[in-house]
C-alpha positions in Angstrom: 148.1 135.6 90.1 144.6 135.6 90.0 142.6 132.8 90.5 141.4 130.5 88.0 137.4 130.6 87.8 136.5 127.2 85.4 137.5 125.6 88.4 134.5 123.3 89.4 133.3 124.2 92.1 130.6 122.0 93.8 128.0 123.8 96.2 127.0 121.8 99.2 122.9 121.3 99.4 122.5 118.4 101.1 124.4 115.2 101.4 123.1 112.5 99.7 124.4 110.3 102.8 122.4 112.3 105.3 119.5 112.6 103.6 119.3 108.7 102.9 120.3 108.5 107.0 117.3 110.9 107.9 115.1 108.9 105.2 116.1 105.5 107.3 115.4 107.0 110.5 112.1 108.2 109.7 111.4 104.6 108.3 112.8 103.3 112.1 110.9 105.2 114.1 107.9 104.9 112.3 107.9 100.9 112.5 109.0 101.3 116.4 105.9 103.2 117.0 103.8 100.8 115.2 105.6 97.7 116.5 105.5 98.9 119.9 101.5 100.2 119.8 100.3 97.0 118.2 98.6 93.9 120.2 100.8 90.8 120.7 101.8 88.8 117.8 100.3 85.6 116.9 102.1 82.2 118.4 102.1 80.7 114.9 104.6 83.3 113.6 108.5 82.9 113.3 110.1 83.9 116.3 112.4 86.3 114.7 109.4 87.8 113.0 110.3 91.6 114.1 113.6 91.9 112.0 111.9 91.8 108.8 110.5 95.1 109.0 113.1 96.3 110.9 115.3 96.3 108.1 112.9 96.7 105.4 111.4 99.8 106.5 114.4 101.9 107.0 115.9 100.6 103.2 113.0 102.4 102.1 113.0 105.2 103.6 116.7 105.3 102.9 115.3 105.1 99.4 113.4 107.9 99.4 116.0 110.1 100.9 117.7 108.8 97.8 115.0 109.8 95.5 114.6 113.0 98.0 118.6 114.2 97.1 118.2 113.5 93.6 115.1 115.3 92.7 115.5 118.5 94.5 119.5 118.9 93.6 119.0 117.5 89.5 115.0 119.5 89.2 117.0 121.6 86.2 118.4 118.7 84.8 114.7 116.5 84.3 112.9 120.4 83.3 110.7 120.5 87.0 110.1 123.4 89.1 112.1 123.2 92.5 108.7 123.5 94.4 107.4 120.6 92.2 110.4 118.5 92.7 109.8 119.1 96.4 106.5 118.3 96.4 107.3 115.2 94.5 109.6 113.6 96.2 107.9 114.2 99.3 105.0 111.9 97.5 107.3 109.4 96.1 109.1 109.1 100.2 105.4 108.2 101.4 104.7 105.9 99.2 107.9 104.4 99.5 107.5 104.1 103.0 104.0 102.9 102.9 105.3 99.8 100.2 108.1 98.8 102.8 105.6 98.8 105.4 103.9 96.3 103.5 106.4 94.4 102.6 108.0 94.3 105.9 104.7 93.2 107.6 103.9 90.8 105.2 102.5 87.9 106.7 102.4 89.1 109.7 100.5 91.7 110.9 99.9 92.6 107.0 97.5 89.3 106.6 
């Protein structure tokens, strides 16, 4: 018997799970660092104040892990260069990151 070769066979690159996970993470530990660096909050805010970035800031970065998987495994299918694909989502993750952090400091420390 020989063994049939139109079997799909899917390579692993990356799962789309950890790179969304690594995304969040970066997103967590860069709003710890600023959360934990940063002068006491005002009086006048909530006092749950802190979860709101604390939630938002990971989803984006888990968003740009997103983006991240999709780009650099699907380059052939949208006509980019793997290098470009990289380079883009890499651009795309920041600036997702850098919306979230406004949004998730919004009327707080983003007044």
């Amino acid at each position: 018997m020989t063994p049939n070769t139109n079997a799909t066979t899917r390579t692993n690159k990356g799962s789309l799970a950890v790179r969304m996970l690594i995304g969040a993470a970066i997103g967590l530990l860069l709003i710890c660092f600023f959360l934990i660096t940063a002068d006491s909050p005002d009086p006048a805010w909530p006092k749950l104040w802190i979860i709101r970035p604390l939630i938002i800031v990971p989803l984006a970065g888990a968003m740009g892990g997103l983006c991240n998987y999709y780009l650099v495994n699907y380059h052939g299918m949208i006509g980019l260069n793997k290098l470009i694909a990289i380079i883009l989502s890499g651009i795309i993750f920041v600036i997702g990151l850098w919306v979230g952090i406004i949004l998730g400091l919004d009327g707080t420390y983003w007044n």
